[in-house]
N, C-alpha and C positions, 0 to 999 in steps of 0.2 A: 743653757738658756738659748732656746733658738728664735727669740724675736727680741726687739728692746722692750724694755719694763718701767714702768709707771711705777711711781710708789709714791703712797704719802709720806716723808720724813718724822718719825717719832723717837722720843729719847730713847727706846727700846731696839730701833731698828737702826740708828743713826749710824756705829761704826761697822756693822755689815753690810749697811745700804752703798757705806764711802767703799767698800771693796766688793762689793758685787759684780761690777764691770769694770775694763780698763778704764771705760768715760763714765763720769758720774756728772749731769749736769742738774745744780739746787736751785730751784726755781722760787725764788722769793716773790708771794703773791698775793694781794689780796682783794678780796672777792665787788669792790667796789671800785677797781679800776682797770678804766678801755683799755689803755695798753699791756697790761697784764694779759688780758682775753687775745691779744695780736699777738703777743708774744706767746702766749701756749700754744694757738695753732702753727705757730713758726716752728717750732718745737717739737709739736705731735707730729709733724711733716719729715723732719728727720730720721726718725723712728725706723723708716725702713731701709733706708741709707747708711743707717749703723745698727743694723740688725745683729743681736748678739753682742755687740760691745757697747752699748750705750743702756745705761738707765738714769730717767728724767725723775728726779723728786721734785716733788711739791713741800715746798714749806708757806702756810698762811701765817703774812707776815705777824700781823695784828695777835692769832693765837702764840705768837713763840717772842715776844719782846727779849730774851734774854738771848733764843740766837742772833734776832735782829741786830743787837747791840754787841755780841761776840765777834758777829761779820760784818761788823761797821755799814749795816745795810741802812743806807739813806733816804733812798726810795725802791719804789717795785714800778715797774718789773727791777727783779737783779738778780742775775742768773751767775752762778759761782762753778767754775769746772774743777773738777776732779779727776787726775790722769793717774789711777796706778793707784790711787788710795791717799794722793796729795793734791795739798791746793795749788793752782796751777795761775788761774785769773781770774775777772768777773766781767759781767758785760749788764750795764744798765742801760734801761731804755728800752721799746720794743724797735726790733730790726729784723731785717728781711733774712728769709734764709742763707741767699749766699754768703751777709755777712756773718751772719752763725756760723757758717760754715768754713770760713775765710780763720775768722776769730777762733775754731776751734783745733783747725789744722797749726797755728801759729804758736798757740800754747802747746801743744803734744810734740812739737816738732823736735 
């Protein structure tokens, strides 16, 4: 994999997507809210910063009520990392790169 990868999160794809990359960041989304839309571009922006080890899934909240409720997701945005094929942390809220990047260095570390 030589660039990071986008992927929609489906029951099909869900335990190869969680080991696809060292970093797996699960973007809980849904299509009616501003900070979700802040928080993607936050997101897409790292992409080439972790080139090769990072892939972003999408999950729309609203279409997955039983992950929502697996991942005690409360609200969206809420973005769940994955280091290695484990859950790691989560970060609710839309936030600026660096602290994505702050936030993601501290969970892998």
């Amino acid at each position: 994999m030589s660039e990071a990868m986008k992927v929609e999160l489906t029951e099909e794809n869900f335990n190869e997507t969680l080991n696809a990359a060292p970093l797996v960041l699960v973007h809980f989304t849904s299509d009616f809210c501003g900070p979700c839309k802040i928080m993607k571009r936050a997101l897409n922006a790292l992409e080439e910063k972790y080139t090769s080890r990072l892939v972003l899934a999408e999950v729309k909240a609203m279409d997955h009520p039983d992950w929502a409720t697996a991942f005690a997701i409360q609200s969206t945005p809420s973005v769940l990392l994955f280091h290695k094929g484990k859950y790691q942390s989560r970060l609710t809220g839309a936030h600026t790169n660096q602290i994505i990047e702050e936030w993601i260095k501290e969970a892998t570390a």
